[in-house]
SEVOPA-613168 format. One record per atom (N, C-alpha, C): residue number from 1; residue in three letters; chain; atom name; x, y, z. Coordinates in pm, 1 decimal, m for minus. Example, Ala and Ser with C-alpha at 12.3 -4.5 7.8 and 13.67 -1.06 7.14 Angstrom:
<recs>
+-----+------+------+------+----------+----------+----------+
: pos : code : unit : site :        X :        Y :        Z :
+-----+------+------+------+----------+----------+----------+
:   1 :  Ala :    A :    N :   1319.0 :   m569.0 :    780.0 :
:   1 :  Ala :    A :   CA :   1230.0 :   m450.0 :    780.0 :
:   1 :  Ala :    A :    C :   1320.0 :   m330.0 :    780.0 :
:   2 :  Ser :    A :    N :   1285.0 :   m225.0 :    708.0 :
:   2 :  Ser :    A :   CA :   1367.0 :   m106.0 :    714.0 :
:   2 :  Ser :    A :    C :   1290.0 :      3.0 :    787.0 :
+-----+------+------+------+----------+----------+----------+
</recs>
This chain:
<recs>
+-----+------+------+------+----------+----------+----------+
: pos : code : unit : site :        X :        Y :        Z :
+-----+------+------+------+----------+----------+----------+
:   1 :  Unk :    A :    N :   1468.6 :  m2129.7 :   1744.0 :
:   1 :  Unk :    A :   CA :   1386.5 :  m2175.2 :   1632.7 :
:   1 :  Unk :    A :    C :   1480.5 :  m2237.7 :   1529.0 :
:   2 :  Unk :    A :    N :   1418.6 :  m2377.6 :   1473.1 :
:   2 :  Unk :    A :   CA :   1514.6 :  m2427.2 :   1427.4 :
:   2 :  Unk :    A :    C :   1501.3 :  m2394.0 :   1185.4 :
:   3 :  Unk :    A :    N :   1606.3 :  m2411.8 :   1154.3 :
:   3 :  Unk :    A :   CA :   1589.6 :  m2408.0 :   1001.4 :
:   3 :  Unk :    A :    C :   1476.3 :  m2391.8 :    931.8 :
:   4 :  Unk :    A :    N :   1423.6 :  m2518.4 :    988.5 :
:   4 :  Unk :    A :   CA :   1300.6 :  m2589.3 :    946.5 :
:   4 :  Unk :    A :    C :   1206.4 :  m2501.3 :    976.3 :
:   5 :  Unk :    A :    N :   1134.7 :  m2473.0 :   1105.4 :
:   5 :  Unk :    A :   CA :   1073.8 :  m2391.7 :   1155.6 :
:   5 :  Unk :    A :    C :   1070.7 :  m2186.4 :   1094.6 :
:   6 :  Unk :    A :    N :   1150.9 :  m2201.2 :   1074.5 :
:   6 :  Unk :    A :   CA :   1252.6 :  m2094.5 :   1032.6 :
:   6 :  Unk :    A :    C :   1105.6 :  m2069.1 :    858.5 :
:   7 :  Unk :    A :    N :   1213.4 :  m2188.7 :    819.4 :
:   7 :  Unk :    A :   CA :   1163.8 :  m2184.9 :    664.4 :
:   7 :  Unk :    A :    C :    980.9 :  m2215.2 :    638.2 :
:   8 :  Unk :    A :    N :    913.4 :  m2298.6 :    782.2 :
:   8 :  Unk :    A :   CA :    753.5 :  m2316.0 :    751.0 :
:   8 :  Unk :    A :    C :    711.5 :  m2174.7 :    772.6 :
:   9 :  Unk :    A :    N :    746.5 :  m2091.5 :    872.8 :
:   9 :  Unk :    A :   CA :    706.4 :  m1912.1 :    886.4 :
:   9 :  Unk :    A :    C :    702.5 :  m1854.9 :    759.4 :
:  10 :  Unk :    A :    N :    816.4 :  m1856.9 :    725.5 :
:  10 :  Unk :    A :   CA :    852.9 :  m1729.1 :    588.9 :
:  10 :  Unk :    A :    C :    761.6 :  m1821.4 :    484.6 :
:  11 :  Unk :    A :    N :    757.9 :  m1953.7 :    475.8 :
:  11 :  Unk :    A :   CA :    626.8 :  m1965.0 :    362.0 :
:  11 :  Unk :    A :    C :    488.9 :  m1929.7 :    395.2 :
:  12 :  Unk :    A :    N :    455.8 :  m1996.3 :    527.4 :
:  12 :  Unk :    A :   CA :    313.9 :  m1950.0 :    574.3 :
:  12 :  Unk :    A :    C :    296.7 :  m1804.8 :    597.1 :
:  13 :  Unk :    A :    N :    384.4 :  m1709.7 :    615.1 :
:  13 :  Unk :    A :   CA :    427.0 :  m1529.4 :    562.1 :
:  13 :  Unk :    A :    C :    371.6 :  m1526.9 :    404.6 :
:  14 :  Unk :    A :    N :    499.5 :  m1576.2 :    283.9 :
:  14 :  Unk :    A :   CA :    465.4 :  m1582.0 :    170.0 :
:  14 :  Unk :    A :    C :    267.4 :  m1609.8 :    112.0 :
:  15 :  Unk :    A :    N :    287.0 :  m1675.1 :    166.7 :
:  15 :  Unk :    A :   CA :    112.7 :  m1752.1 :    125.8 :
:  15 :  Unk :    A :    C :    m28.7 :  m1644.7 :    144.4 :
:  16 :  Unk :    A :    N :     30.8 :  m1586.4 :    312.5 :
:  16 :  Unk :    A :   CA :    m68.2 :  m1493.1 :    353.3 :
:  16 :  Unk :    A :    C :    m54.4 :  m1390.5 :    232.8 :
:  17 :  Unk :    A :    N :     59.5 :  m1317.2 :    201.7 :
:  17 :  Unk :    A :   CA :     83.7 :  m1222.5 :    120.2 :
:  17 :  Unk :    A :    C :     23.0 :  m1248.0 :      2.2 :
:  18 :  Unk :    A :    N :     22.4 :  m1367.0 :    m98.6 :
:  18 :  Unk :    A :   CA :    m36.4 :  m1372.4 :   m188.9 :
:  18 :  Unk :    A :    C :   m198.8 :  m1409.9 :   m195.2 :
:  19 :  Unk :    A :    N :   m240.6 :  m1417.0 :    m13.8 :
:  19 :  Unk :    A :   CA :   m410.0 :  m1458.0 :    m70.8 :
:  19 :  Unk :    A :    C :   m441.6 :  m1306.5 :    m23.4 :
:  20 :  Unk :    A :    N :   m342.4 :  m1219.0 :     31.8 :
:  20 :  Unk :    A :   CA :   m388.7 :  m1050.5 :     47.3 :
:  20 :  Unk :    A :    C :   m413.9 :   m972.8 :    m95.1 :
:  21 :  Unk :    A :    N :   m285.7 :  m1035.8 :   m152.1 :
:  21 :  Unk :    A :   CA :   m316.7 :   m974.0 :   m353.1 :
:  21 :  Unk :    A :    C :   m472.3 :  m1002.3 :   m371.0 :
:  22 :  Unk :    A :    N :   m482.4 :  m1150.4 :   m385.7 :
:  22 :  Unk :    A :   CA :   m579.9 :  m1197.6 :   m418.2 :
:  22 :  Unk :    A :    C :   m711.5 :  m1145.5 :   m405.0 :
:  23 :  Unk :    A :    N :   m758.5 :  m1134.2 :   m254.4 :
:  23 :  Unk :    A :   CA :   m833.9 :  m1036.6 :   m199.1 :
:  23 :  Unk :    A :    C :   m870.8 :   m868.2 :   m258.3 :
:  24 :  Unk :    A :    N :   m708.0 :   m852.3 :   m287.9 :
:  24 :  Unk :    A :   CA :   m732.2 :   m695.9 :   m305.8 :
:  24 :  Unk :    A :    C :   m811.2 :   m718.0 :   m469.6 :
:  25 :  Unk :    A :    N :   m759.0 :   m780.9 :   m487.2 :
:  25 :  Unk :    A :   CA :   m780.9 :   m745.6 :   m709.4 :
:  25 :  Unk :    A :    C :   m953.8 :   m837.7 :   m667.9 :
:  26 :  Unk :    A :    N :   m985.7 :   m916.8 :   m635.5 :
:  26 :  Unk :    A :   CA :  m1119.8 :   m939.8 :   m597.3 :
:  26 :  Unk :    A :    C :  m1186.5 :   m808.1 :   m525.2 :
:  27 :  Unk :    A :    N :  m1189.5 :   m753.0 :   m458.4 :
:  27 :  Unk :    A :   CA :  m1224.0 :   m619.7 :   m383.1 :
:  27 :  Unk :    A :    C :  m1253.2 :   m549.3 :   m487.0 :
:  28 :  Unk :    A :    N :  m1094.7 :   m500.5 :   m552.6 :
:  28 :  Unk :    A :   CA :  m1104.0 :   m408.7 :   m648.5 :
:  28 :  Unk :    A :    C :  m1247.0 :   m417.4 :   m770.9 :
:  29 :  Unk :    A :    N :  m1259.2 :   m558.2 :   m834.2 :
:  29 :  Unk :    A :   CA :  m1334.9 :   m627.0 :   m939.8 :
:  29 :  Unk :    A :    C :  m1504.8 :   m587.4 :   m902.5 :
:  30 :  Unk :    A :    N :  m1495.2 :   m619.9 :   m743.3 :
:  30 :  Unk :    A :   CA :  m1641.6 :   m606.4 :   m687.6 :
:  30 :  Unk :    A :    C :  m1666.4 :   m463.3 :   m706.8 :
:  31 :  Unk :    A :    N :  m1600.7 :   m363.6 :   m698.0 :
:  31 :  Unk :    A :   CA :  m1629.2 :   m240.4 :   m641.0 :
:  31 :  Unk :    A :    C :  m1644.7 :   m199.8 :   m823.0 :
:  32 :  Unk :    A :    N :  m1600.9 :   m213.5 :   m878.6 :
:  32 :  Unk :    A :   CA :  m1573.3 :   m174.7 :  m1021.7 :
:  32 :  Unk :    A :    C :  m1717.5 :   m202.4 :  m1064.9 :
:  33 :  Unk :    A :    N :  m1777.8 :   m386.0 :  m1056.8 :
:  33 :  Unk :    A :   CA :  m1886.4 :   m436.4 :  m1097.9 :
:  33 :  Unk :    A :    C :  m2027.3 :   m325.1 :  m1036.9 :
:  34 :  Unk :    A :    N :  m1966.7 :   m278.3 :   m891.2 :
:  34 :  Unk :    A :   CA :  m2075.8 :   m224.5 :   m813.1 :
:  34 :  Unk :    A :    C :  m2149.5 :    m68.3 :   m841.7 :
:  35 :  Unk :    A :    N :  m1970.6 :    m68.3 :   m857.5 :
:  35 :  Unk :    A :   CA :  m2017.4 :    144.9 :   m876.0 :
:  35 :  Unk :    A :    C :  m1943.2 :    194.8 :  m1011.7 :
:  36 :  Unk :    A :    N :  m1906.6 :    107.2 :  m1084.6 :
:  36 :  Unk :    A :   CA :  m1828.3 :    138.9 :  m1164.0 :
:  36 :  Unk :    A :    C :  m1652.7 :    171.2 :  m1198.3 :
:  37 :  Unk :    A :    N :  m1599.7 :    196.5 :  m1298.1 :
:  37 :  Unk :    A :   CA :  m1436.9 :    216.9 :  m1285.8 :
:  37 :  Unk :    A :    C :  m1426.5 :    340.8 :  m1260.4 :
:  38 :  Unk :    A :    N :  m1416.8 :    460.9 :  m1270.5 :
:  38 :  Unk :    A :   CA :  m1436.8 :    586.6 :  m1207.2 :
:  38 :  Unk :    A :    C :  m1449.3 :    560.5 :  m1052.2 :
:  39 :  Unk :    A :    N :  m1537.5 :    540.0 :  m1012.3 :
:  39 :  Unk :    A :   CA :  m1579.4 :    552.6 :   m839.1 :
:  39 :  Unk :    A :    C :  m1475.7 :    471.8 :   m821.0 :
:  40 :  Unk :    A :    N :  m1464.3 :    352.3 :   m812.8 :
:  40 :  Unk :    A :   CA :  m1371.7 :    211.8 :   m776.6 :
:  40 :  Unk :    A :    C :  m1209.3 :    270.6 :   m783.4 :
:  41 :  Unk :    A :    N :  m1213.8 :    290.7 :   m865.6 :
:  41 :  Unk :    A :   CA :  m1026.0 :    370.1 :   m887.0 :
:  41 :  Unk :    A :    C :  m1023.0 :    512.7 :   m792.9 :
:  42 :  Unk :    A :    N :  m1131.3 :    583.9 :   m754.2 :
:  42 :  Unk :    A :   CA :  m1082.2 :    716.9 :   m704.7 :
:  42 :  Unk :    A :    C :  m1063.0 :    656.5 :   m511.4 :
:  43 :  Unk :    A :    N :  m1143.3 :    574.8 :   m495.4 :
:  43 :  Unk :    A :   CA :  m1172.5 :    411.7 :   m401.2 :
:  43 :  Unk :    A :    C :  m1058.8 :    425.6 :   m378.7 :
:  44 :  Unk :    A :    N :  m1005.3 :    315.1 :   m447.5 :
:  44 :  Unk :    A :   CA :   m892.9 :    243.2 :   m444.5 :
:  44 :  Unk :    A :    C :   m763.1 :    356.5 :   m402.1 :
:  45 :  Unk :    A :    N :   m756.0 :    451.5 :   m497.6 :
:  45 :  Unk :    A :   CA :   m657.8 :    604.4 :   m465.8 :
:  45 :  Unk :    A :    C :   m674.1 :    637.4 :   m311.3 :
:  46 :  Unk :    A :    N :   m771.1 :    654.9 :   m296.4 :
:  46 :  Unk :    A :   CA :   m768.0 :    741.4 :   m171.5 :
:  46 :  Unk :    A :    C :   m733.8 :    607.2 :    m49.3 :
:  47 :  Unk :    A :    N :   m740.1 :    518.5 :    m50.8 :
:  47 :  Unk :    A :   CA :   m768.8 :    391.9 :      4.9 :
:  47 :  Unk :    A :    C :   m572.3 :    365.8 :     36.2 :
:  48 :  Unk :    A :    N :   m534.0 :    370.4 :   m103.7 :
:  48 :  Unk :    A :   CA :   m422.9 :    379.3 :   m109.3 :
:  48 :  Unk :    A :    C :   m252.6 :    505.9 :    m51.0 :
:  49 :  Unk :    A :    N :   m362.7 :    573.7 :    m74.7 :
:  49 :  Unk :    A :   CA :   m281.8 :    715.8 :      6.5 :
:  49 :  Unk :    A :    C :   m288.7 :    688.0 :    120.4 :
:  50 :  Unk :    A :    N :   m353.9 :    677.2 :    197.2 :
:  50 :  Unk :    A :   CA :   m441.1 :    607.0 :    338.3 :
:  50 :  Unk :    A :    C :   m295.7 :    509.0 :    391.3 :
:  51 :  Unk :    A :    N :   m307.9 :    377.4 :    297.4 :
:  51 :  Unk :    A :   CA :   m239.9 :    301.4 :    376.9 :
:  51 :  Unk :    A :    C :    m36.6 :    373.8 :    344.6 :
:  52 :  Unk :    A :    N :    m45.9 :    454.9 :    243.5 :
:  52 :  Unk :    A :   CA :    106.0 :    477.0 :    235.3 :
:  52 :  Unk :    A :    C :    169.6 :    600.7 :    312.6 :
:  53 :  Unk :    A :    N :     67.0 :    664.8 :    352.6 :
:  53 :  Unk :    A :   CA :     92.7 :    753.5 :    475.5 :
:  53 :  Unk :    A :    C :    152.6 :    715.9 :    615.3 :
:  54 :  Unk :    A :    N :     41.2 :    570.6 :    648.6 :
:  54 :  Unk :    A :   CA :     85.6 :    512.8 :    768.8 :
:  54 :  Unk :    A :    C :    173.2 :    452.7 :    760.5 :
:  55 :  Unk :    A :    N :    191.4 :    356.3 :    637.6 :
:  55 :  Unk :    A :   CA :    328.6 :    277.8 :    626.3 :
:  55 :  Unk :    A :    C :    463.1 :    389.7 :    670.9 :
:  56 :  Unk :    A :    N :    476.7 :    497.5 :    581.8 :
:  56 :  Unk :    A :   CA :    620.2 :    556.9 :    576.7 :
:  56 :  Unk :    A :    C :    571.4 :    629.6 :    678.0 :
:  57 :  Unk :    A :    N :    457.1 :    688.5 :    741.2 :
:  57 :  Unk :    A :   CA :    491.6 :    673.6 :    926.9 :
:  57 :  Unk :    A :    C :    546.4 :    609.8 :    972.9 :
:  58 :  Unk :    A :    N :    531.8 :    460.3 :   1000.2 :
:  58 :  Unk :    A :   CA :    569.1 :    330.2 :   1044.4 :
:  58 :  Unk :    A :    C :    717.1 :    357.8 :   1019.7 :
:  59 :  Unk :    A :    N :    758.3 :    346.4 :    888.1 :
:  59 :  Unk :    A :   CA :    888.4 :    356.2 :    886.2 :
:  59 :  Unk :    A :    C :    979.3 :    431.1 :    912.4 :
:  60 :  Unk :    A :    N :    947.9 :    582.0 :    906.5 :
:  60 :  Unk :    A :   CA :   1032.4 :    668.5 :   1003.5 :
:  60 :  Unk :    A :    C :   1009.7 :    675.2 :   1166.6 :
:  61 :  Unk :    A :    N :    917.7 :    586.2 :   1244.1 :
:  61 :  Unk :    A :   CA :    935.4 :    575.8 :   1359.6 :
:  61 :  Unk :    A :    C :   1030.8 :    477.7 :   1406.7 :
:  62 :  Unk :    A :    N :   1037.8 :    348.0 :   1301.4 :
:  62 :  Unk :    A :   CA :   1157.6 :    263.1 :   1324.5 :
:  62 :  Unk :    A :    C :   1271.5 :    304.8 :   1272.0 :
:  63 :  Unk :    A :    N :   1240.7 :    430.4 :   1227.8 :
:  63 :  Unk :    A :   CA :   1398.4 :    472.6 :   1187.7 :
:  63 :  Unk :    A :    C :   1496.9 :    356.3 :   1053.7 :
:  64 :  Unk :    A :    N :   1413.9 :    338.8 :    929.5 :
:  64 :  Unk :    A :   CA :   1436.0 :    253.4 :    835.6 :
:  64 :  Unk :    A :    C :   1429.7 :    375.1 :    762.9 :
:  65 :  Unk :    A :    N :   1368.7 :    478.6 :    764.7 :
:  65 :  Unk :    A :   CA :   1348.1 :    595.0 :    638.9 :
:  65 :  Unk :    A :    C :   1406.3 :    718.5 :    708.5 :
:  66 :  Unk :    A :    N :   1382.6 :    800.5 :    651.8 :
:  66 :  Unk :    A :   CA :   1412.0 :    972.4 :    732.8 :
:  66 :  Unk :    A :    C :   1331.4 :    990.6 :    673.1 :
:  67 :  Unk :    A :    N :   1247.6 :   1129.4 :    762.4 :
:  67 :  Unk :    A :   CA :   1135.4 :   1203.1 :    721.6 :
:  67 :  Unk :    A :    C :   1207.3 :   1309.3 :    557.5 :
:  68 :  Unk :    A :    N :   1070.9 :   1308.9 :    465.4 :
:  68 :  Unk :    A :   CA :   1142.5 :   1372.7 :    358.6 :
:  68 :  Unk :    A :    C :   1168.3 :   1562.5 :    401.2 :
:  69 :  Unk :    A :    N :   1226.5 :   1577.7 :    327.5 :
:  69 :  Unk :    A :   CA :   1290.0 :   1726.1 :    336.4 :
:  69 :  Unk :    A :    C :   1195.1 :   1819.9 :    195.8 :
:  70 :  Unk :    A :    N :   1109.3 :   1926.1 :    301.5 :
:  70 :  Unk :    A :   CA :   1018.2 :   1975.0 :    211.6 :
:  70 :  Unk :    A :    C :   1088.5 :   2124.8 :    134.8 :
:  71 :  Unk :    A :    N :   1094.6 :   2140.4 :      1.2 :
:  71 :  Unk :    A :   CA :   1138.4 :   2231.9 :    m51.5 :
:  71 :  Unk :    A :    C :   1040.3 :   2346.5 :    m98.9 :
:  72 :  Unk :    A :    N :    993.2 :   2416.3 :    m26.6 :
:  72 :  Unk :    A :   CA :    870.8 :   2507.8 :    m97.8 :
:  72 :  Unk :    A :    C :    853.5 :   2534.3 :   m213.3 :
:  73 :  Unk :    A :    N :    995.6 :   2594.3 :   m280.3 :
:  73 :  Unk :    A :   CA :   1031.6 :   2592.7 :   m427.6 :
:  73 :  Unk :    A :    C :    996.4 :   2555.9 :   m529.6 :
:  74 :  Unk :    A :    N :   1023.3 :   2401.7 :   m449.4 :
:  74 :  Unk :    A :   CA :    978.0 :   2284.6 :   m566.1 :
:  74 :  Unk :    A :    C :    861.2 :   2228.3 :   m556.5 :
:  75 :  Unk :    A :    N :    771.8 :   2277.0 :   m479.8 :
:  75 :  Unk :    A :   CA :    651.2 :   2183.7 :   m470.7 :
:  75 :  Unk :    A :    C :    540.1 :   2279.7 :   m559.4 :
:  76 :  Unk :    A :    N :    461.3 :   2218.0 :   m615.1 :
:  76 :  Unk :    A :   CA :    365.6 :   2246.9 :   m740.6 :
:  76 :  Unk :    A :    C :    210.3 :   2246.0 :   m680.3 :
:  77 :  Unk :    A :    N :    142.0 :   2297.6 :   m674.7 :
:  77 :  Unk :    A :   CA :     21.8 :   2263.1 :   m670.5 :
:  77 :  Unk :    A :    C :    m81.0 :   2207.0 :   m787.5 :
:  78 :  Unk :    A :    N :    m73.5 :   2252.3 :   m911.9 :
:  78 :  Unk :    A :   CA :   m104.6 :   2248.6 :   m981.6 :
:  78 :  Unk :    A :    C :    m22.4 :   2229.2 :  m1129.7 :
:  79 :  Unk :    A :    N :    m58.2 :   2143.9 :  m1233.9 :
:  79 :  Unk :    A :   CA :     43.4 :   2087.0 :  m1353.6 :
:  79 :  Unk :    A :    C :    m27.5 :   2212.0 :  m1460.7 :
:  80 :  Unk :    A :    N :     77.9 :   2271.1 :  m1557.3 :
:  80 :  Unk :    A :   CA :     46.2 :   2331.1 :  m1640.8 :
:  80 :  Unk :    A :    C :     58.1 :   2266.0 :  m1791.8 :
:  81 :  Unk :    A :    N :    m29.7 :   2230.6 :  m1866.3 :
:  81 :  Unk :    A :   CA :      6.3 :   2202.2 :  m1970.2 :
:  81 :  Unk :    A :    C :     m0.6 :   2276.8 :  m2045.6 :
+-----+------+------+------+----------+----------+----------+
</recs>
């Protein structure tokens, strides 16, 4: 694959990526208009946990991350103010 070729990918890459933003904050706007900001954001949260679970799956199967190291100690269930 030559320079050229090289460089039309990584823009037609770039482009997809920014009409995915696009999409999302449109998504987001609809769901807000539909059910409100409450519902739409708890949406969006759980929507979001969702995809960052599988991602850093993804990435400790290619071996780009290490699985994290769980400290019983330190983990909180609950915030005290």
């Amino acid at each position: 694959m030559s320079e050229t070729e090289i460089q039309a990918v990584m823009e037609e890459l770039n482009m997809t990526k920014k009409l995915w933003w696009l999409h999302d904050s449109y998504w987001h706007a609809t769901l807000v208009k539909a059910l409100g900001a409450e519902k739409a954001n708890e949406l969006n949260l759980e929507a979001n946990e969702r995809f960052f679970r599988k991602y850093t799956l993804m990435l400790i199967k290619k071996k780009k991350i290490r699985r994290p190291v769980r400290y019983p100690i330190f983990i909180c269930t609950e915030m005290k103010t």
